[in-house]
N, C-alpha and C positions, 0 to 999 in steps of 0.2 A: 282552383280559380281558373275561370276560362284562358285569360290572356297567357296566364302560366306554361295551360294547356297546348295552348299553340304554340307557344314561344319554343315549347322541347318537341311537341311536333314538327317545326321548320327547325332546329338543330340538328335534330337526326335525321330529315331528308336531306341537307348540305352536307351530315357527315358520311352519308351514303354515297353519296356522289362523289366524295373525295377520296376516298379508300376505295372506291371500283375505278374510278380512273388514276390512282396512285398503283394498284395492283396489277391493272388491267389494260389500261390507256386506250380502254375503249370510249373515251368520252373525247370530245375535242377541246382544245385551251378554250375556245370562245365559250361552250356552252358552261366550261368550269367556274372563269372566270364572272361570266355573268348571272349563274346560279348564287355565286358567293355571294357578289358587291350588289347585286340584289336583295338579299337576304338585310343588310347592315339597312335599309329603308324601311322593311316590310313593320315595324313597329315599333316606338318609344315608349320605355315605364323607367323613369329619374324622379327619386324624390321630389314630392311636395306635400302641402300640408293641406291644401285645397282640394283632394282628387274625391268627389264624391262614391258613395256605395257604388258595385255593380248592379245591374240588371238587364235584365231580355226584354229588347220590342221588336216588332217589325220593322223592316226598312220602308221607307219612305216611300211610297209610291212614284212619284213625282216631286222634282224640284222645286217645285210651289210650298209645298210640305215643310218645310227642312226649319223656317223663319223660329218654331217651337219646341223643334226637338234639342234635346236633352237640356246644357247649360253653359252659359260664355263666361270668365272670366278672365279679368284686364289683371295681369299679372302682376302689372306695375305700381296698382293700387288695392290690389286683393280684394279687389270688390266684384258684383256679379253685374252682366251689364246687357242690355236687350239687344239685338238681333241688330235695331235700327242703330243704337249705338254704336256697334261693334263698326255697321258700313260705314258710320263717320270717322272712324279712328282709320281704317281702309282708304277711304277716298280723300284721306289729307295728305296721304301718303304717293310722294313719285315713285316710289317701289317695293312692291310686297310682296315676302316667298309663304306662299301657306304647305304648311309641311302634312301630310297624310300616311294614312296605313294605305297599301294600295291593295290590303283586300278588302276593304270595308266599303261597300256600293254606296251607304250615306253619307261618307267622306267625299265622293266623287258627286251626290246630289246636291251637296252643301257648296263645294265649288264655283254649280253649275248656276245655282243660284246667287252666290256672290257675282258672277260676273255677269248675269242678266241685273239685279239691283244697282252692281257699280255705273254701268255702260248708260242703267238710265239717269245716275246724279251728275256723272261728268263724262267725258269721252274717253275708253278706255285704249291708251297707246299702244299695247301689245300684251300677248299673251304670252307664255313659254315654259314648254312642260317637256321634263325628264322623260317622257316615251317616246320622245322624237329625236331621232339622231341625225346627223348633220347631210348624211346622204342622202335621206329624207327630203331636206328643206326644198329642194327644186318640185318633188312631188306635191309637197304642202301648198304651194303655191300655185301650181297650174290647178289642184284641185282647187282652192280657190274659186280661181275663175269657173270652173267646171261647172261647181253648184250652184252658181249664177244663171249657167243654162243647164240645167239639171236640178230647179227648185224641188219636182218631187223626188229625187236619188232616194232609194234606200238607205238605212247606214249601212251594211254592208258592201253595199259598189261604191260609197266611200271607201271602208276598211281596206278595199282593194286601190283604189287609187293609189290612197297614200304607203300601200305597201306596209300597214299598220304590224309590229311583229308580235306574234304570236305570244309571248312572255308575258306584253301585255294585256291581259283579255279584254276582249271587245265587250266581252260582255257586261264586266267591271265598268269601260271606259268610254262606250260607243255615245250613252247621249252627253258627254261632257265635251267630248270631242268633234261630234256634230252640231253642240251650238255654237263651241271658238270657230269652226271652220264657217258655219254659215253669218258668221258676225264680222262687223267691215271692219276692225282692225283685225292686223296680222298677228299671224301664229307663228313662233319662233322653235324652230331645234335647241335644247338647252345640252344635251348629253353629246358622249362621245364617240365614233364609229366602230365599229368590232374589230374595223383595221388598225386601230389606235389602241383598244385594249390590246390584244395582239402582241402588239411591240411595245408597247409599258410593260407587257408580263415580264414581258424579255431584259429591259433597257432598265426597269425599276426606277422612272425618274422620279427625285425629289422635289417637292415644293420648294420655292421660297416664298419666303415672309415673316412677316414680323409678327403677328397676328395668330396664322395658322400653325405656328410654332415659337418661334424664336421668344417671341414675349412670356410665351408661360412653360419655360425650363423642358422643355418636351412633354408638357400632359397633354396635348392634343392628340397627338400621335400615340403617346401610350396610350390612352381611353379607347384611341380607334382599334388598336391593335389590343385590345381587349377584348372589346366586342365581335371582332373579327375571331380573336379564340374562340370563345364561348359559340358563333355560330358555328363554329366546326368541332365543338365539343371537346377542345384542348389539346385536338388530333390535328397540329398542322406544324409542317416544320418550317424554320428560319426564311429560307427562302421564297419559300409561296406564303407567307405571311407580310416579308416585306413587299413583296409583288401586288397584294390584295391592297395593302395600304399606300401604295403609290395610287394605282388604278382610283382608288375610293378620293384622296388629295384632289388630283389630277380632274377627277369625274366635277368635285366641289369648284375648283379654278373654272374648271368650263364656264359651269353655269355662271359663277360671278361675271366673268368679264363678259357669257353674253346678255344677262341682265342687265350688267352697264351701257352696253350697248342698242339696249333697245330702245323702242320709242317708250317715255313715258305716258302716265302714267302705267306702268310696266308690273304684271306681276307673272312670279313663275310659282307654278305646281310642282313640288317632287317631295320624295318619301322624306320622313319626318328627321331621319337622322342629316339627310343635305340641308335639313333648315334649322335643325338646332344653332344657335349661337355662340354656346360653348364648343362646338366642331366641326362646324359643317359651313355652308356658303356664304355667312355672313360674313365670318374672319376673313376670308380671302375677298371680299369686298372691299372691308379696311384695309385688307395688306395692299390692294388695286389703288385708291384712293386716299386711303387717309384719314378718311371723314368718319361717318357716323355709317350705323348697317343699316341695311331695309328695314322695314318693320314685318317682324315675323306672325302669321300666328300657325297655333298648333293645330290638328285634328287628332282627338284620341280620345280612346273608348271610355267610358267610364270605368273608375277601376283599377285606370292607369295613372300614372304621376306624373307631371312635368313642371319642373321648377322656371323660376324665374330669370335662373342662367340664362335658361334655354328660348323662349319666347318671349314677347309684350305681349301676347293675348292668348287663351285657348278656349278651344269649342269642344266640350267633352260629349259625346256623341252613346247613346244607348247601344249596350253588346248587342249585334244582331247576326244571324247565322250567313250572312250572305260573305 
């Protein structure tokens, strides 16, 4: 199966990485760390009973496109639900994490189109997406303005502006990110600075909360530090395992509390394991507040699984090679 395919294709490139710079230490902590906590986003497959057959399409051409590709369903009632439906369950909502593959270009068209549809039923408060890191945020902002007087900019002397990093390809992310930039709410930093992994590798700080751990006897942390094996193919020892699993807590805290702090209505973009429910940014919403979590939805391929834990809604998207 394709998703299979790739999933032991990106195991053995992070196991490569980890045993030449375990052997070698010609890699640097930043690019180790980030190749890893990378990895734990790049795709979800959990159980469910919902996940239609695979198949091969084309990607989308354009964000227009997107309203009839593949299929939505509302988790919460296992039913299947149209496109316009879906922006109603979105636009009731003062905060939404939609979780993605971040190689998959139709996950990023789907996006692009959510927030050109949302911005026209109500005013959208802010954006906030996991490719932007905090030392960023002053660049995001004068860019901004920039493209104000700069209506025909390139996306590329964007790209530069904001110092966009390479990790992320522009090429994956450049029109999703030139329509939040040229739209009059603000775009937020959701992630954490290289200087900050850095010193979590070192420091390994722990979470608290009640949510992201304490309530469920440690299965949060074990699942994380599950996955976190398996992406390194069982080849990781104690210490740089607990290291990864701070960094990955820590990356999920970010986001929550700057999703709380945004303007709403407020939604953030980032890879599908910082928006599962059972482990990722939403718990650490509740451990912030108290209350109830954002409303999540999924992005994932056909093919793939995601249970009910995990999101209130998913958009199962046709395999495409991009």
């Amino acid at each position: 199966m394709r998703i299979i395919s790739i999933k032991m294709m990106a195991i053995a490139v992070f196991a490569v990485l980890f045993n030449k710079a375990a052997m070698k230490l010609s890699l640097s902590l930043t690019a180790i760390v980030s190749a890893c906590v990378l990895a734990l986003s790049a795709g979800s497959s959990v159980a469910s009973n919902l996940a239609p057959a695979a198949e091969t399409a084309p990607a989308p051409a354009v964000a227009a496109d997107v309203s009839q590709l593949g299929e939505i369903i509302d988790l919460r009632s296992g039913q299947r639900v149209t496109a316009e439906q879906l922006l109603d369950h979105l636009a009731a909502a003062p905060r939404v994490i939609v979780g993605e593959q971040h190689d998959q270009l139709s996950h990023h068209h789907i996006e692009q189109w959510l927030l050109q549809q949302l911005q026209g039923r109500r005013p959208q408060g802010s954006v906030l997406l996991e490719m932007l890191n905090p030392d960023q945020q002053a660049k995001v902002d004068q860019a901004k303005s920039w493209l104000k007087d700069h209506p025909q900019a390139m996306p590329d002397q964007l790209a530069q502006q904001l110092a966009w990093q390479a990790s992320w390809k522009w090429d994956q992310y450049g029109e999703l990110v030139t329509e939040v930039m040229r739209a009059p709410y603000p775009v937020w930093s959701a992630n954490l600075d290289r200087s900050e992994i850095r010193q979590m590798f070192v420091d390994k700080p722990a979470v608290q909360g009640k949510f992201s751990d304490l309530a469920n006897d440690g299965q949060v942390q074990n699942r994380l530090k599950e996955i976190i094996r398996a992406m390194h193919d069982n080849q990781i020892d104690e210490p740089r395992l607990a290291a990864m699993l701070a960094i990955q807590q820590q990356r999920d805290r970010r986001m929550a509390e700057r999703l709380l702090a945004a303007p709403v209505p407020a939604l953030l973009i980032a890879g599908a394991y910082h928006a599962h429910q059972d482990l990722g940014v939403p718990l650490h919403v509740r451990d912030l507040t108290g209350g109830a979590a954002p409303l999540v939805l999924v992005l994932a391929r056909q093919g793939a699984v995601v249970s009910r834990a995990q999101a209130d809604l998913v958009w199962f998207t046709p395999t495409t090679n991009q």
